[in-house]
C-alpha positions in Angstrom: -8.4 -11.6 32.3 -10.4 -15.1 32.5 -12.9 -13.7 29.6 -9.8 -12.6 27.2 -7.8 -15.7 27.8 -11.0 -17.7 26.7 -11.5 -15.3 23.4 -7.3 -15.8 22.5 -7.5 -19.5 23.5 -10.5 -19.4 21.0 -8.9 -17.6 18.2 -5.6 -20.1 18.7 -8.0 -23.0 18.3 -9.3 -21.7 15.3 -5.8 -21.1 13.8 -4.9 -24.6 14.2 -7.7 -25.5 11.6 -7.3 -22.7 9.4 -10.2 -20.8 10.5 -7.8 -17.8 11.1 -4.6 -17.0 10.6 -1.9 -19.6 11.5 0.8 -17.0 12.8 -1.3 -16.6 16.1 0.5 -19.8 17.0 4.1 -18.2 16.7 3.1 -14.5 18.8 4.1 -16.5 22.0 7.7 -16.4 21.0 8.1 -12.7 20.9 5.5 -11.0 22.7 6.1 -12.0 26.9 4.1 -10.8 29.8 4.8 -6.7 30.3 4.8 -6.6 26.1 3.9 -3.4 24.6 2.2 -4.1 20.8 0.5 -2.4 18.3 -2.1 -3.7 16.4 -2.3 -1.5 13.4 -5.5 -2.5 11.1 -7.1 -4.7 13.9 -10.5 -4.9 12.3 -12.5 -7.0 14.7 -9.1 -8.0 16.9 -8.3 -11.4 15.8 -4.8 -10.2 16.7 -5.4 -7.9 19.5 -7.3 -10.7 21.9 -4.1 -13.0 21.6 -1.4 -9.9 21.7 -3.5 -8.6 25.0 -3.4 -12.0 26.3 0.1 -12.5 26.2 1.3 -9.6 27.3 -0.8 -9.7 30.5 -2.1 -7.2 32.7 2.0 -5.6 33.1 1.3 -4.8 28.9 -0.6 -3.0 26.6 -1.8 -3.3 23.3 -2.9 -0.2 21.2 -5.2 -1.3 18.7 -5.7 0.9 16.0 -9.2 0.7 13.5 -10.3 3.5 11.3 -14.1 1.6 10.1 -16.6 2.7 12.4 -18.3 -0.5 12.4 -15.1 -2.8 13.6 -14.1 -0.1 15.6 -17.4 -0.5 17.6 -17.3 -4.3 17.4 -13.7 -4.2 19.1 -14.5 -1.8 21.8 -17.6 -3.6 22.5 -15.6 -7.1 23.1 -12.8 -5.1 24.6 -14.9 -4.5 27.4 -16.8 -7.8 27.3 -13.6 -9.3 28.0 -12.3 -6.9 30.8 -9.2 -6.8 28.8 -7.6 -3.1 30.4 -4.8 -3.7 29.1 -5.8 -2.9 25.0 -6.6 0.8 24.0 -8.7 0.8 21.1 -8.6 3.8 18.6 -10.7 5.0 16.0 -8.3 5.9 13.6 -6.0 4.9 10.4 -2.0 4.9 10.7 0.4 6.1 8.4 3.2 8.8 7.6 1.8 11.8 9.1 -1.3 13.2 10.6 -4.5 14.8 9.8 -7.9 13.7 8.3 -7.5 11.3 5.1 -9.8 9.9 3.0 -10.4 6.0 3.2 -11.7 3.9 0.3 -14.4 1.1 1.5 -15.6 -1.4 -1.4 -18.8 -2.5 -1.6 -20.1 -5.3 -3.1 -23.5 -6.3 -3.6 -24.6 -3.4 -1.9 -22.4 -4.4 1.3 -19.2 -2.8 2.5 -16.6 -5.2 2.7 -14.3 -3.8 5.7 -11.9 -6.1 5.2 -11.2 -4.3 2.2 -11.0 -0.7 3.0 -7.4 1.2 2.2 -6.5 4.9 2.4 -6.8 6.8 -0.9 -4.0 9.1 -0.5 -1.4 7.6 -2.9 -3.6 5.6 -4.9 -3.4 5.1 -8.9 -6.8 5.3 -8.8 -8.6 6.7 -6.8 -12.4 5.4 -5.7 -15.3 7.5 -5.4 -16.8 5.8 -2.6 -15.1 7.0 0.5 -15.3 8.0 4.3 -12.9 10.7 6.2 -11.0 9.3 8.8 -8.4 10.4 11.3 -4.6 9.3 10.9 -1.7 9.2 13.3 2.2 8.1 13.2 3.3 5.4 15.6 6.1 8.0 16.2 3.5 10.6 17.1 1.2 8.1 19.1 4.5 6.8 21.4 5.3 10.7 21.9 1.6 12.0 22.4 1.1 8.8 25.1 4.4 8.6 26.0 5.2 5.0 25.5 9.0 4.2 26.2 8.9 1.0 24.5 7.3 -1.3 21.8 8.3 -4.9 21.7 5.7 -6.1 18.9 3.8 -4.3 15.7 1.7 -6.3 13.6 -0.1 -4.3 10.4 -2.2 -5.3 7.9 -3.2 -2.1 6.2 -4.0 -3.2 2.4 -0.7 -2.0 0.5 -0.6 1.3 3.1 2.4 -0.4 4.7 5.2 1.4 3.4 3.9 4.9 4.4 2.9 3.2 8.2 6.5 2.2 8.4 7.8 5.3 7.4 5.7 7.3 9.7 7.7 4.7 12.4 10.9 5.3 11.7 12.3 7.0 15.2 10.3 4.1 16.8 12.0 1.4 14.7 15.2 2.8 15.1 14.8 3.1 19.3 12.9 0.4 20.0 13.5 -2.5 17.1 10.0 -4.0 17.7 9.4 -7.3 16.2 7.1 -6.6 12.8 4.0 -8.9 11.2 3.0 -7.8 8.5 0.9 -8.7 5.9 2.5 -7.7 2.6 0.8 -8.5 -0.7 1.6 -7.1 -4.2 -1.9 -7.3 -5.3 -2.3 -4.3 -2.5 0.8 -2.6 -2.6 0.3 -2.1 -6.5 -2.3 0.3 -5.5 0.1 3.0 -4.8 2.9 2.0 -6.8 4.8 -0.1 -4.5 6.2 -4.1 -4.3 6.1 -6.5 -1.7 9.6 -7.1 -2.6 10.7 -3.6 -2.1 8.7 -3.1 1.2 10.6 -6.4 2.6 14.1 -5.5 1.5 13.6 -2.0 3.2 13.0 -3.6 5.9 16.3 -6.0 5.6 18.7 -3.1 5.3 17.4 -2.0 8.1 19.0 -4.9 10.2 15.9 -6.9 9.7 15.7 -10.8 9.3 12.4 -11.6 7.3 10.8 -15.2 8.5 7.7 -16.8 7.3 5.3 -19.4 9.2 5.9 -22.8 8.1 5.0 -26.7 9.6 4.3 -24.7 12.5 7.4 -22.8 13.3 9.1 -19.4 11.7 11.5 -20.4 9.4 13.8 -17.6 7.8 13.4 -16.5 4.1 14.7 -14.0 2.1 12.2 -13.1 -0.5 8.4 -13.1 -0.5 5.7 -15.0 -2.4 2.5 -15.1 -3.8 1.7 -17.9 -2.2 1.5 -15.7 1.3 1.1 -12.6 2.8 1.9 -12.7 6.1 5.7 -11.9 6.9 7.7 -11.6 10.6 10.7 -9.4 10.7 12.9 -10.0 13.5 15.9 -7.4 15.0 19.6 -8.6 14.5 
């Protein structure tokens, strides 16, 4: 655990400058040692390390990456660290399951990973494309029987609304604490709003918070001057 508390400790240091994402400072209030997370979109973990780190060797963190590239990335640093306690799978998440097709952009002859978003849905859909397995988080807790989740954080480029929908048994047993990263410039992509994805949310019992002078503060309506949004449990 030595090697992943040095690779969170790292990735905290770098929020504090802005080289990644601020909200790493706030995990530590939600997700405590025996923590069960998801890390939906982990790309090459900058939320897994810290997640697995916190919630200790009594945790788990299921880490979920459909590119083959930062899938391979992540598992290679996943065992690097030692860290048992994160599952890493090569797959997308989202309202049901199957093979779906996943857009990856390219630009100057480069994939941009960062980037890549399911096609099913789209308003326009991209030629350029891999097939990739998907999963619910309802199906993953029942297939590896996981009796709890305290912590989900997604960023899944405007797929979010049919990710929460394919967790709705697990959001109504379990409440989890959410992160996601909600944008409109990626939820247009399939029709959708940041606005609407937050206030389904809200009637669901959900307070929506937002990191600010380095604390969560409560808000009740997004902006386009972030992304990243916490959703807490009344």
């Amino acid at each position: 655990m030595k090697r992943l508390g040095a690779a969170a400790a790292l990735l905290r240091a770098a929020a504090t400058v802005s080289l990644s994402e601020p909200e790493l400072l706030g995990l530590a209030e939600f997700v405590r040692p025996g923590a069960v997370c998801f890390d939906i979109g982990a790309a090459y973990g900058m939320y897994t390390y810290p997640l697995a780190r916190l919630a200790g060797p009594a945790g788990r963190v299921h880490s979920f990456e459909p590119l083959p590239a930062p899938y391979r990335i992540l598992e290679t640093g996943r065992r690097a660290a030692g860290a048992r306690n994160i599952q890493v799978t090569n797959a997308a998440i989202g309202s049901s399951t199957g093979w779906r097709r996943l857009t990856l952009p390219y630009r100057f002859g480069l994939p941009i990973h960062g980037r890549a978003h399911v096609q099913e849905g789209l308003k326009h859909p991209a030629t350029r494309t891999l097939e990739v397995p998907i999963y619910t988080v309802d199906r993953v807790c029942e297939l590896r029987e996981i009796s709890r989740v305290d912590f989900v954080r997604m960023a899944v480029e405007g797929f979010e609304a049919e990710v929460l929908k394919g967790a709705e048994w697990t959001l109504a047993q379990h409440r989890p604490t959410l992160l996601l990263e909600i944008e409109d410039r990626r939820l247009e992509r399939y029709g959708r709003a940041a606005a609407d994805v937050a206030s389904s949310l809200i009637e669901r019992g959900y307070d929506m918070h937002v990191w600010l002078h380095a604390r969560w503060s409560r808000t009740e309506k997004v902006s386009t001057r972030r992304r990243n949004y916490l959703f807490t449990g009344r």
